[in-house]
KEZARO-842563 format. One line per 10 residues: number of its first residue (from 1); their letters; for each residue x, y, z of N, C-alpha, C. Coordinates in steps of 0.001 Angstrom, whole numbers. Example, Ala and Ser with C-alpha at 12.3 -4.5 7.8 and 13.67 -1.06 7.14 Angstrom:
1) AS) 13190 -5690 7800 12300 -4500 7800 13200 -3300 7800 ~ 12850 -2250 7080 13670 -1060 7140 12900 30 7870;
END
This chain:
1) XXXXXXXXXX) -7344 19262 -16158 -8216 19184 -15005 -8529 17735 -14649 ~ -9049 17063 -15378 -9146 15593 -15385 -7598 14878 -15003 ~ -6635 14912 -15284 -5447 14764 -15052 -5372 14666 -13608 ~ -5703 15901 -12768 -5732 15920 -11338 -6525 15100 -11031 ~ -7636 15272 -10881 -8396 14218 -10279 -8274 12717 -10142 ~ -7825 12303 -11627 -7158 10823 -11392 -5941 10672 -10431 ~ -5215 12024 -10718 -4102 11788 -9762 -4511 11593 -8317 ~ -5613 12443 -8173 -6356 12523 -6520 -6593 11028 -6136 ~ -7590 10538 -6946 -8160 8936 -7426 -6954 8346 -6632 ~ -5616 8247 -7678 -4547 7237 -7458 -4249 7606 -6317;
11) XXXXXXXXXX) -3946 8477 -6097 -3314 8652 -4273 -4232 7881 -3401 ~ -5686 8607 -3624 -6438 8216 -3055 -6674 6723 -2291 ~ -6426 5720 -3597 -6434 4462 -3530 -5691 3722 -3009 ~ -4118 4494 -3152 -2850 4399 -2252 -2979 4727 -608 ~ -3552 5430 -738 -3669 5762 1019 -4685 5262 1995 ~ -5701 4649 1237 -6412 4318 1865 -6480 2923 2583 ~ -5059 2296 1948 -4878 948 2188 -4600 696 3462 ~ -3843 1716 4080 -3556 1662 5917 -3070 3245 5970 ~ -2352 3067 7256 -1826 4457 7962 -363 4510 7835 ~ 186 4390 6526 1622 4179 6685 1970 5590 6291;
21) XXXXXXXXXX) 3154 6025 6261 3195 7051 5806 3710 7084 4859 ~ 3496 8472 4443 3618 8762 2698 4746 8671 2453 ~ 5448 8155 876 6682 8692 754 6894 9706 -279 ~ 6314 10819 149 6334 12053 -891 7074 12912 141 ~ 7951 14154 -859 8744 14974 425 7791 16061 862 ~ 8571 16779 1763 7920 17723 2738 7027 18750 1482 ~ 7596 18979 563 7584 20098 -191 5990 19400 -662 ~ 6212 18483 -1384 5194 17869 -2316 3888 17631 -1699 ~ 3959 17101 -54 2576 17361 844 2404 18506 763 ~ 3188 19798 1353 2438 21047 1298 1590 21678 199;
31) XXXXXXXXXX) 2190 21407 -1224 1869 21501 -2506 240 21359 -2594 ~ -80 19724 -2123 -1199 18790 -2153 -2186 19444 -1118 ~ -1621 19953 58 -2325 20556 1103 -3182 22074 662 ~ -1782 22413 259 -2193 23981 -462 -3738 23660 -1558 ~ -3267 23177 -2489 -4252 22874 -3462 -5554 22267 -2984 ~ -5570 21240 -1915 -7145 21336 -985 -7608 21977 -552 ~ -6838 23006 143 -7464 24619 938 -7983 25328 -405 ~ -7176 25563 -1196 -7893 26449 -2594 -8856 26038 -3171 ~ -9221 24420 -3139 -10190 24388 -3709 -11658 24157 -3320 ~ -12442 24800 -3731 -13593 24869 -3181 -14360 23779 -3520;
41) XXXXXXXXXX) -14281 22973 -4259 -15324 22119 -5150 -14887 20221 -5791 ~ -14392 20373 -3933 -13710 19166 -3875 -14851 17768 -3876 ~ -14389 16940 -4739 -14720 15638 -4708 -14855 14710 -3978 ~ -15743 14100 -3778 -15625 12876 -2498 -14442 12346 -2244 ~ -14029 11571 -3065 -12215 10996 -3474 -11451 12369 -3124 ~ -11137 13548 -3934 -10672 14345 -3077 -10984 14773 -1869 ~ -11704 15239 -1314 -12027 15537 -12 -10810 14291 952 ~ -11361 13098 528 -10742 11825 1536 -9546 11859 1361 ~ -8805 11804 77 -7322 12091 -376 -6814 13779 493 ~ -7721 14786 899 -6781 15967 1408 -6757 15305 2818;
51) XXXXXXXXXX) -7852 14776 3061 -7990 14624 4482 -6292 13845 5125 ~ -6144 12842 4084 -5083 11868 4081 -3804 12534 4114 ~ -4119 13461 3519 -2550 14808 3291 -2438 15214 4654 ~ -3673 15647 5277 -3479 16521 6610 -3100 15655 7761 ~ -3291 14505 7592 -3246 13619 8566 -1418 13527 8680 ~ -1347 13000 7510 244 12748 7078 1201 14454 7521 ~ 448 15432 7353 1413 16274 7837 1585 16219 9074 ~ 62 16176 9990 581 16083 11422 1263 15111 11862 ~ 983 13879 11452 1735 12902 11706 3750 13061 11748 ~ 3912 13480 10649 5059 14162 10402 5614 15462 11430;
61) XXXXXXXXX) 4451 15957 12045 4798 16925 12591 5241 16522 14070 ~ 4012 15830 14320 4323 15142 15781 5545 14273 16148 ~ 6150 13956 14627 7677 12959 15012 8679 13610 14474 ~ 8794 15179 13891 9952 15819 14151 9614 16937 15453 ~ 8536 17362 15079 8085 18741 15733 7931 20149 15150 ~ 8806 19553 13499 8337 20649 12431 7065 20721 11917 ~ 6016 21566 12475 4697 21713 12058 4486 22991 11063 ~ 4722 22195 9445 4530 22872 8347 3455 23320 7348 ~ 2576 22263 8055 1330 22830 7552 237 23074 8228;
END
């Protein structure tokens, strides 16, 4: 459990540096996306880290037009 959260942390810290986009694949955002919707008892750092996921999907979505999440 702790494991995740640092992982949240590290992303976290990674993304917050600008608006670039992620280089994780399609699969691995949805993964990250999924797991923010399920969880109910999200963390400040998480909360900001899903937010960062959702952003990155639309973003992604708006420059193929595949809207996957």
């Amino acid at each position: 459990m702790h494991s995740k959260r640092l992982m949240f942390l590290i992303v976290l810290l990674s993304l917050s540096a600008c608006e670039k986009s992620m280089s994780i694949s399609d699969e691995a955002l949805l993964d990250h996306i999924e797991e923010c919707l399920s969880n109910d008892n999200l963390t400040p750092g998480m909360a900001v880290a899903c937010g960062n996921f959702q952003k990155e999907c639309q973003r992604r979505g708006k420059k193929t037009g595949n809207y996957f999440c």
